[in-house]
N, C-alpha and C positions, 0 to 999 in steps of 0.2 A: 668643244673639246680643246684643251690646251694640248698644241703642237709646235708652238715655236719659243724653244729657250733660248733668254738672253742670260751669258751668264760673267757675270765679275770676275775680273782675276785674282789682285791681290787678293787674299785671306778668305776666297772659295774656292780656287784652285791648285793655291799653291802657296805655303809662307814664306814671305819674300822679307822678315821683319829685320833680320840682319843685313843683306843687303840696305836697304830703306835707311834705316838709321845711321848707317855707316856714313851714309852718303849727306842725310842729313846733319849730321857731328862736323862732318869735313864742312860744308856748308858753312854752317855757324861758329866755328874756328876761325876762318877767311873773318867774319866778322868780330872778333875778338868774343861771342859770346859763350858763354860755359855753360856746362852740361852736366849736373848734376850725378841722373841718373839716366842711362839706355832708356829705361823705361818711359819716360818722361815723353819720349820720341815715338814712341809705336802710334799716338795719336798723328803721325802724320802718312798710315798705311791707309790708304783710302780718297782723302779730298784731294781735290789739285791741289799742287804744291804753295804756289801763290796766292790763295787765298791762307794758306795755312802758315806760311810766313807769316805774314803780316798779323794775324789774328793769335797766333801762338808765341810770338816773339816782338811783337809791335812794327815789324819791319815796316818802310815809303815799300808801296807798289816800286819806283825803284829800285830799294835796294832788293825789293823779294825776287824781281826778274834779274837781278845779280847771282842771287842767291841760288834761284834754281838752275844757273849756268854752272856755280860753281860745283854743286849736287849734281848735275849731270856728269863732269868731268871723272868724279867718281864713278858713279853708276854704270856707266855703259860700259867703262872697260871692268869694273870689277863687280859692283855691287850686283848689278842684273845672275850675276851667277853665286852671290850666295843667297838662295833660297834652293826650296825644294818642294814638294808635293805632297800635298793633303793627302790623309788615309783614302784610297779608297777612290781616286780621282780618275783614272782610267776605266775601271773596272765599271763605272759608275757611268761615264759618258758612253761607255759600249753597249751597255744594256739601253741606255735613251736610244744610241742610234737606230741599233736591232731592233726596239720599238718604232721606228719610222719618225721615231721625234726628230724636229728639224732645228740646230744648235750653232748660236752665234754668240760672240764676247763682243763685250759689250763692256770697256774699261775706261777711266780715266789717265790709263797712263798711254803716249804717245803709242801709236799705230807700231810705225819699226820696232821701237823697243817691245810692245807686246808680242808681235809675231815673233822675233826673237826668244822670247820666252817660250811660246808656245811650242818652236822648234826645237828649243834643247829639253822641254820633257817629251816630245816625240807627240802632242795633244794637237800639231794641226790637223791632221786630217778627220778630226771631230767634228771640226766646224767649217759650216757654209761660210762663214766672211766674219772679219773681224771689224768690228764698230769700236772705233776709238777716239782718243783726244789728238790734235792736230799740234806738230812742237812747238809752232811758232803763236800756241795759245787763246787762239781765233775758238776752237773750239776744246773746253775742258770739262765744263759742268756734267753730273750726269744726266740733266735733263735733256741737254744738247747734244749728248753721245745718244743716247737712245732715240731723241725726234730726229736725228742724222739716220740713224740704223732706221726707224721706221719706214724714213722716206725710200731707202733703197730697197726695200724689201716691198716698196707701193702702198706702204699708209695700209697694212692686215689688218682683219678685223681683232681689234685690242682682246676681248675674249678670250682669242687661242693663242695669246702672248702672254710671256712671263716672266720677270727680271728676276733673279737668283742671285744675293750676295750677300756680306757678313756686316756692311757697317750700312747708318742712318741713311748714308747718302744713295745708296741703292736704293732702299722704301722709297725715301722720298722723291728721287729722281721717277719711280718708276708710277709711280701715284700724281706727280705733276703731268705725265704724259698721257695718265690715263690705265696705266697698267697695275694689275697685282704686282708682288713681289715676296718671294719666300725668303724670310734672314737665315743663314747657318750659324750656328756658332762655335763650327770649326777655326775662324778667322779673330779677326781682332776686335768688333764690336760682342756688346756685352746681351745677355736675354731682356737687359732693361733697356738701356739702346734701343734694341728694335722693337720691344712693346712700346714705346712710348712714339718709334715712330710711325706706328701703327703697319708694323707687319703683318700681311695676310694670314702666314703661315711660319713659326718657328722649330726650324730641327738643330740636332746635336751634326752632323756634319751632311757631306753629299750624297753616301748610300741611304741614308735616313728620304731621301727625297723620293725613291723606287715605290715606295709602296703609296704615295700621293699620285705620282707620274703617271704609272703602269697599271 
């Protein structure tokens, strides 16, 4: 029986895409480069950042760990507070808990800043412990967030484990480790996105998950 949810933040708990982009615009500014369209930017709500410089923008490892200093500068004093909460995201972790499900995040974005978030929609006391990326970049992948969350939870049988999130990198992180993983598409990846990265399980957003769960 699955009992222990890991679950993503950006874009399954919460859309964070004006923050994010904001932050990334400011970023790529510092480096003289231009920004067409916002849109153009949402593909960076989900992977580490530094890999996603460099691949989305050509950036040296260099200038990307520049880049993400400069996107932090933003971020933490402004950009972390514009987002807001998915339909349906409280309501939804209550009914898991009331189920005796047992619920952990499991993000790529740094640990403070996640708690942070999770503290100004009021979602910490959902979860047992928050598995995250580490700032100084030691650890960002999501397969490294989740074999990090395994290990402190004593390596559970994979079985009653289940990563929950909106883009590739979820599936895939959670299928490297050994785990299922349900995509929403509440968030910013697409229903071809996560067929293709071979999602277990595709829903329209997080109260869609109640009647698999429960």
């Amino acid at each position: 029986m699955i009992d222990r949810l890991l679950f993503d933040l950006d874009g399954t708990l919460t859309a964070p895409g004006l923050g994010i982009t904001n932050s990334v615009w400011h970023a790529l500014n510092a480096f003289g480069i231009p920004v067409r369209d916002r849109s153009e930017l949402y593909r960076f709500v989900g992977p580490p950042l530094i890999p996603a410089f460099m691949e989305f923008y050509g950036l040296s490892r260099e200038d990307a760990g520049k880049a993400l200093m400069i996107y932090r500068e933003y971020f933490v004093d402004k950009g972390i507070y514009e987002n807001e909460l998915l339909p349906g995201v409280p309501e939804t972790l209550e009914a898991l808990v009331n189920a005796k499900k047992r619920l952990y995040l499991a993000t790529s974005k740094p640990e403070a800043l996640s708690v942070r978030v999770l503290e100004h929609f009021g979602l910490q006391g959902y979860f047992e412990a928050v598995f995250a990326a580490t700032m100084d970049e030691t650890r960002t992948t999501k397969p490294e967030v989740l074999s990090y969350g395994l290990s402190m939870l004593h390596d559970p049988d994979l079985s009653t484990c289940l990563m929950i999130g909106d883009r590739k990198h979820d599936v895939e992180g959670a299928h490297a480790v050994g785990m299922q993983c349900y995509g929403v598409l509440s968030g910013y990846g697409s229903r071809l996105e996560l067929e293709q990265a071979g999602a277990d399980a595709i829903v329209d957003g997080l109260p869609a998950l109640l009647p698999l769960l429960l």
